[in-house]
GUKOLFI-821755 format. One record per atom (N, C-alpha, C): y, z, x; residue in one letter; atom name. Coordinates in steps of 0.2 Angstrom, whole numbers, plus 5000, padded with zeros to 4 digits. Layout:
% GUKOLFI-821755
+------+------+------+--------+-------+
:   c2 :   c3 :   c1 : residu : atome :
+------+------+------+--------+-------+
:    Y :    Z :    X :      a :    CA :
...
+------+------+------+--------+-------+
//
This chain:
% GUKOLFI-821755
+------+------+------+--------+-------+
:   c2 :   c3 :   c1 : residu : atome :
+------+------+------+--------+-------+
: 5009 : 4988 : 4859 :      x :     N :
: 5014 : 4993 : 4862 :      x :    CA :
: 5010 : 4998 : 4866 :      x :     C :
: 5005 : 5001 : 4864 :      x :     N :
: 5003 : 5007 : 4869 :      x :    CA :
: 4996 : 5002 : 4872 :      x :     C :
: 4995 : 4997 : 4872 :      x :     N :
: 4990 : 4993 : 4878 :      x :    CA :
: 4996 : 4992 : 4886 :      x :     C :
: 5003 : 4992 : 4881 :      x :     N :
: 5008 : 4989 : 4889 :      x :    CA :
: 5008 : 4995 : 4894 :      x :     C :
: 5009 : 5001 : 4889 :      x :     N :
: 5010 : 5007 : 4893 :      x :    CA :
: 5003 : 5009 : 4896 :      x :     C :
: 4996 : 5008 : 4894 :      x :     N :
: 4992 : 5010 : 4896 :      x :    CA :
: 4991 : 5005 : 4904 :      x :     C :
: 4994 : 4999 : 4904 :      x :     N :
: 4995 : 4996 : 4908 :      x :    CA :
: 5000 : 4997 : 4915 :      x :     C :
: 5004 : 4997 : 4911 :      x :     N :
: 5009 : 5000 : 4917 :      x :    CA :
: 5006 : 5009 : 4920 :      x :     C :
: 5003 : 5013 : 4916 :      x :     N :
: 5000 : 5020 : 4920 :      x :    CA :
: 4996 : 5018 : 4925 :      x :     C :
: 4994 : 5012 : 4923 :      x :     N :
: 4988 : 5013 : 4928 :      x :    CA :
: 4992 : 5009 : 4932 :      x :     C :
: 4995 : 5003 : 4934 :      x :     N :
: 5000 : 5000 : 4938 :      x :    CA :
: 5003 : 5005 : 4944 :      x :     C :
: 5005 : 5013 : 4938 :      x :     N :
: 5009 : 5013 : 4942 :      x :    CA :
: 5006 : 5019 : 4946 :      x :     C :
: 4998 : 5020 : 4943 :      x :     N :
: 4992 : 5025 : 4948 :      x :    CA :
: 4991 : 5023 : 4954 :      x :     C :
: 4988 : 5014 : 4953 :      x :     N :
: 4988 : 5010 : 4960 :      x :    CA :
: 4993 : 5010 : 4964 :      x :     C :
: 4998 : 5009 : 4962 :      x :     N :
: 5004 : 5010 : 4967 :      x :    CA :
: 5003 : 5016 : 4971 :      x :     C :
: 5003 : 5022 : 4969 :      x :     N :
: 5004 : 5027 : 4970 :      x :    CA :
: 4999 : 5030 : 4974 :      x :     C :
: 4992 : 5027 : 4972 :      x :     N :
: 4985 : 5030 : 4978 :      x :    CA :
: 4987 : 5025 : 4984 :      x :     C :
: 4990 : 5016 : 4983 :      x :     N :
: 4990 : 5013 : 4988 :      x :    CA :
: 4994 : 5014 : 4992 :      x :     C :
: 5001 : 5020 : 4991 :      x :     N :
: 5006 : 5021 : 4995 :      x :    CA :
: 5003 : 5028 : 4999 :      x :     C :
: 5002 : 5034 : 4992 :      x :     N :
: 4996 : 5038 : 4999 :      x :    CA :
: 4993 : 5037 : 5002 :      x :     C :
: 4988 : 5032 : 5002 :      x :     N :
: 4980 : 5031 : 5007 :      x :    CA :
: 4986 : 5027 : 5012 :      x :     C :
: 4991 : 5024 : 5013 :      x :     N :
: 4992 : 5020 : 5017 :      x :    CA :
: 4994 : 5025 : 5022 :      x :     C :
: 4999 : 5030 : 5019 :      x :     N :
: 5002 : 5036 : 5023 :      x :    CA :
: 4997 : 5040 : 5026 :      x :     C :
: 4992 : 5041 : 5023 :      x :     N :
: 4986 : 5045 : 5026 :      x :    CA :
: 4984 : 5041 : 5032 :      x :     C :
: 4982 : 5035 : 5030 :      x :     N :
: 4980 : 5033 : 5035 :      x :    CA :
: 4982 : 5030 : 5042 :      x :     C :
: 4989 : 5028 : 5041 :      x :     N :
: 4994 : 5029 : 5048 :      x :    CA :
: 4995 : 5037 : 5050 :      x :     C :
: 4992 : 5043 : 5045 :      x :     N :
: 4994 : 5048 : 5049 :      x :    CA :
: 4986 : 5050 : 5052 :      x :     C :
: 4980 : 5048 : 5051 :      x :     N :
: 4974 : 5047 : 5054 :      x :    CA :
: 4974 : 5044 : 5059 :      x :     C :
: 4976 : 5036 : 5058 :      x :     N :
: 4976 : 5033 : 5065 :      x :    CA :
: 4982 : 5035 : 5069 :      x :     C :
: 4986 : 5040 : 5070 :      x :     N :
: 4989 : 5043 : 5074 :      x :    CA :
: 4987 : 5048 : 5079 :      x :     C :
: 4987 : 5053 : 5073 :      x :     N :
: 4980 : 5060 : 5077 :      x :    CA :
: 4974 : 5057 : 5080 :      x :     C :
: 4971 : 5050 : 5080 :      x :     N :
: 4965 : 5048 : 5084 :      x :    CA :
: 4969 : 5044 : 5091 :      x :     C :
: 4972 : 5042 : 5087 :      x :     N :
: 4976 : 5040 : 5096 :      x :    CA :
: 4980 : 5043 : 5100 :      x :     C :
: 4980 : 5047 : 5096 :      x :     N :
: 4981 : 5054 : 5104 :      x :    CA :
: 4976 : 5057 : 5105 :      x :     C :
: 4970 : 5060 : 5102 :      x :     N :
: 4965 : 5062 : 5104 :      x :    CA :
: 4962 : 5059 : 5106 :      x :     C :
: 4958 : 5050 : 5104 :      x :     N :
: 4953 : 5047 : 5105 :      x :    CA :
: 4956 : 5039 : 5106 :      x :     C :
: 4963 : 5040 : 5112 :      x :     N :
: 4965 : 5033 : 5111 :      x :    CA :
: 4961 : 5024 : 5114 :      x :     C :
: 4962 : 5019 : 5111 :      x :     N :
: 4957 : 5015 : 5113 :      x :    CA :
: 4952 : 5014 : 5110 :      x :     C :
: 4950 : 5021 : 5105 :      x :     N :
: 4943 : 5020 : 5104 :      x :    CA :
: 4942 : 5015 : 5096 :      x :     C :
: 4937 : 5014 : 5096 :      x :     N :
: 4934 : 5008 : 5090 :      x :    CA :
: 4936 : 5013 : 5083 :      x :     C :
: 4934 : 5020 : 5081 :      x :     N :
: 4935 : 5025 : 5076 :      x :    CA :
: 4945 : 5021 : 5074 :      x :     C :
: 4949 : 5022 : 5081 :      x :     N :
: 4958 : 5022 : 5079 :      x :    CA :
: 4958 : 5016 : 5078 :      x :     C :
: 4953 : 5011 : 5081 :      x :     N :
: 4957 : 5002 : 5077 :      x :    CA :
: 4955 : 5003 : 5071 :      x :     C :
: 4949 : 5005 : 5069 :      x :     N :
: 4947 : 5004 : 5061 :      x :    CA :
: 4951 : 5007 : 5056 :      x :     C :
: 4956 : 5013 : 5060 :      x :     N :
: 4961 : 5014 : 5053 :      x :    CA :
: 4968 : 5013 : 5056 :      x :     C :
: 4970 : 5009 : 5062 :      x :     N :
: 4976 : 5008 : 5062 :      x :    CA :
: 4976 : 5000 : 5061 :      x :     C :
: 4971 : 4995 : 5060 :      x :     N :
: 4970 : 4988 : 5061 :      x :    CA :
: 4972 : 4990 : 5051 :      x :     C :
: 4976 : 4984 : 5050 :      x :     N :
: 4978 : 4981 : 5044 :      x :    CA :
: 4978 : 4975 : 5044 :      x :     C :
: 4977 : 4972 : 5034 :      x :     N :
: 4979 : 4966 : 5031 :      x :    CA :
: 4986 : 4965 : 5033 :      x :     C :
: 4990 : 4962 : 5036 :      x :     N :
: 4999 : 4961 : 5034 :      x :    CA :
: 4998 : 4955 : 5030 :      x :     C :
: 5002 : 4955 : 5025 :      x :     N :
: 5007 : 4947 : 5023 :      x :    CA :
: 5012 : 4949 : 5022 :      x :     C :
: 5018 : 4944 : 5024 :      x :     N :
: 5023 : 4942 : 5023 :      x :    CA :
: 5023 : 4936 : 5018 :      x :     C :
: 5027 : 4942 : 5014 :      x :     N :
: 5030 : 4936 : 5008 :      x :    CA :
: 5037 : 4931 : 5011 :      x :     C :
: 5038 : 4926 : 5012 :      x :     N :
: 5043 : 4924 : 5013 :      x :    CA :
: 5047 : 4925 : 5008 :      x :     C :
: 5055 : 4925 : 5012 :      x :     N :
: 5063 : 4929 : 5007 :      x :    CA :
: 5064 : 4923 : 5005 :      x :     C :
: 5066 : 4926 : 4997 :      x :     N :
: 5067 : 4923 : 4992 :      x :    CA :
: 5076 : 4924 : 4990 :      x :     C :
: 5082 : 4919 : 4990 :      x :     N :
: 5088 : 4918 : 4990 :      x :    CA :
: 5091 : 4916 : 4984 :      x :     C :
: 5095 : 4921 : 4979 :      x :     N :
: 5098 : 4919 : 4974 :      x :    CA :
: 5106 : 4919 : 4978 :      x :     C :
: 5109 : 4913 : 4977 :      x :     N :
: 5112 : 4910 : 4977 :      x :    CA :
: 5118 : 4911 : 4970 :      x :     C :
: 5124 : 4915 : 4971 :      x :     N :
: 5128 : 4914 : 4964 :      x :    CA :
: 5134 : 4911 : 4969 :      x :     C :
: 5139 : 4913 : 4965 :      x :     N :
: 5147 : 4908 : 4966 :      x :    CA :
: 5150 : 4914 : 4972 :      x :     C :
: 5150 : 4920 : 4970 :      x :     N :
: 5154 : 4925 : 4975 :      x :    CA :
: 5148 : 4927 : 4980 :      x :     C :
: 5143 : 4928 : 4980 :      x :     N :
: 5137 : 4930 : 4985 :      x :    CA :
: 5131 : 4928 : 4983 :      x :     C :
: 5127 : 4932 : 4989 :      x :     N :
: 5121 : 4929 : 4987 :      x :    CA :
: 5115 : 4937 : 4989 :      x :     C :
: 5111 : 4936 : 4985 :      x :     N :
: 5104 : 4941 : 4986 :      x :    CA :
: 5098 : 4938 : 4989 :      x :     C :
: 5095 : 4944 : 4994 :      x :     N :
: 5092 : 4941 : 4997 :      x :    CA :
: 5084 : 4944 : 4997 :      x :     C :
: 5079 : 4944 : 4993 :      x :     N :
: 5072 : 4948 : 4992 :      x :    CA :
: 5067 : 4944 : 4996 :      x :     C :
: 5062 : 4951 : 4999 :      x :     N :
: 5060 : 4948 : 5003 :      x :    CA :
: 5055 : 4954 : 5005 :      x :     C :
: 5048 : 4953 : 5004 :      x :     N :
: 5041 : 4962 : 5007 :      x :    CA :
: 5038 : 4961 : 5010 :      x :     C :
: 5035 : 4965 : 5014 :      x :     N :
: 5029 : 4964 : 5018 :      x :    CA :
: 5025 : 4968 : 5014 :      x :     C :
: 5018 : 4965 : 5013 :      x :     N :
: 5009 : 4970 : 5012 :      x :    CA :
: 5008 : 4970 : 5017 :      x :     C :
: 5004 : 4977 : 5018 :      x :     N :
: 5002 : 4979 : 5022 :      x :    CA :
: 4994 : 4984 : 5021 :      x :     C :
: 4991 : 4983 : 5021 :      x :     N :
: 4984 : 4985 : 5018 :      x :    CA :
: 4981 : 4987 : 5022 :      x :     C :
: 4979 : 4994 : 5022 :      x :     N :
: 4972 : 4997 : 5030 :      x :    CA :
: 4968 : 5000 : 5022 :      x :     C :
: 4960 : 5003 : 5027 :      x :     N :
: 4956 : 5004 : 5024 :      x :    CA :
: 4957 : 5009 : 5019 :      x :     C :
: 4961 : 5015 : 5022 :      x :     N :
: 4962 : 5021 : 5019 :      x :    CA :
: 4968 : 5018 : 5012 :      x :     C :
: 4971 : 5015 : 5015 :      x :     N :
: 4975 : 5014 : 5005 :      x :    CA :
: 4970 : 5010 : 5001 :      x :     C :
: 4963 : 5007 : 5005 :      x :     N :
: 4961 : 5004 : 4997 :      x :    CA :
: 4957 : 5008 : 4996 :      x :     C :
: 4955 : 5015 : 5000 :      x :     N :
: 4952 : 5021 : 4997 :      x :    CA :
: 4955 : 5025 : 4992 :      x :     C :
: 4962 : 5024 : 4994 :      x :     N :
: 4969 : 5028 : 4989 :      x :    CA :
: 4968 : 5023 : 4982 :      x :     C :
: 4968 : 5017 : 4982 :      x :     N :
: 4968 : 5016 : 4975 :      x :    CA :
: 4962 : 5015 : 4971 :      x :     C :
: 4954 : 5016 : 4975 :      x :     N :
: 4948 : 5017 : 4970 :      x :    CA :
: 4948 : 5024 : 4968 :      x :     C :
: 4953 : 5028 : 4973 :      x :     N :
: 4952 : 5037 : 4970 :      x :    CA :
: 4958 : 5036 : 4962 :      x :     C :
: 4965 : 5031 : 4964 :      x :     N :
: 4965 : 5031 : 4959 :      x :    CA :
: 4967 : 5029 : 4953 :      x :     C :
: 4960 : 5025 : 4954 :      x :     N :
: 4956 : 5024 : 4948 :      x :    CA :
: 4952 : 5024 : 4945 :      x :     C :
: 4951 : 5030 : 4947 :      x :     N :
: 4945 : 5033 : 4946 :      x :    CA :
: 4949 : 5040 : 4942 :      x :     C :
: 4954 : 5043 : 4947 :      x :     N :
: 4958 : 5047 : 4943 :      x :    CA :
: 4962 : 5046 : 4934 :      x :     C :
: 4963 : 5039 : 4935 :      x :     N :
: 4966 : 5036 : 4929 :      x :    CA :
: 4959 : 5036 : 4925 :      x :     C :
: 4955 : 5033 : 4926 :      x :     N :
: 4948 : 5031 : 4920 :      x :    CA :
: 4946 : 5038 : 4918 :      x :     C :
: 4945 : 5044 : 4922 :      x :     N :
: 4943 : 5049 : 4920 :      x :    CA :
: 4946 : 5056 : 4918 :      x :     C :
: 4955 : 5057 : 4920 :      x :     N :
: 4959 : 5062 : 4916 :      x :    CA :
: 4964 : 5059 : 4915 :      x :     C :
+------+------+------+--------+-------+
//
């Protein structure tokens, strides 16, 4: 029982550095491309992993739901989730 939970804190640290570092770094690569547009510094943090998970359709008798994300990964959110987890292993 407290291996799930220790599980899920950290689950939910990654998330949570992975959703900062993404935001940090669309607001990085912002402020460079007004000031430095073009340059090789703004593709290296506005250039991202995407996947597309294809929608997935539950089908019932009255309607149906329809699930469906995109990933999205630049440099600055996988610097968000080694901060933390580094944050999580050591407070």
């Amino acid at each position: 029982m407290a291996q799930s939970k220790k599980i899920a804190k950290l689950a939910l640290y990654i998330l949570v550095g992975a959703i900062l570092g993404g935001l940090l770094g669309e607001l990085i690569g912002l402020l460079l491309e007004y000031f430095m547009p073009g340059s090789m510094v703004e593709k290296f943090f506005l250039e991202a992993f995407i996947y597309t998970f294809p929608p997935a359709t539950l089908p019932f008798v009255i309607f149906s739901i329809t699930f469906g994300f995109t990933l999205k990964v630049n440099v600055i959110s996988i610097l968000g989730i080694g901060f933390a987890t580094y944050y999580y292993r050591w407070y």
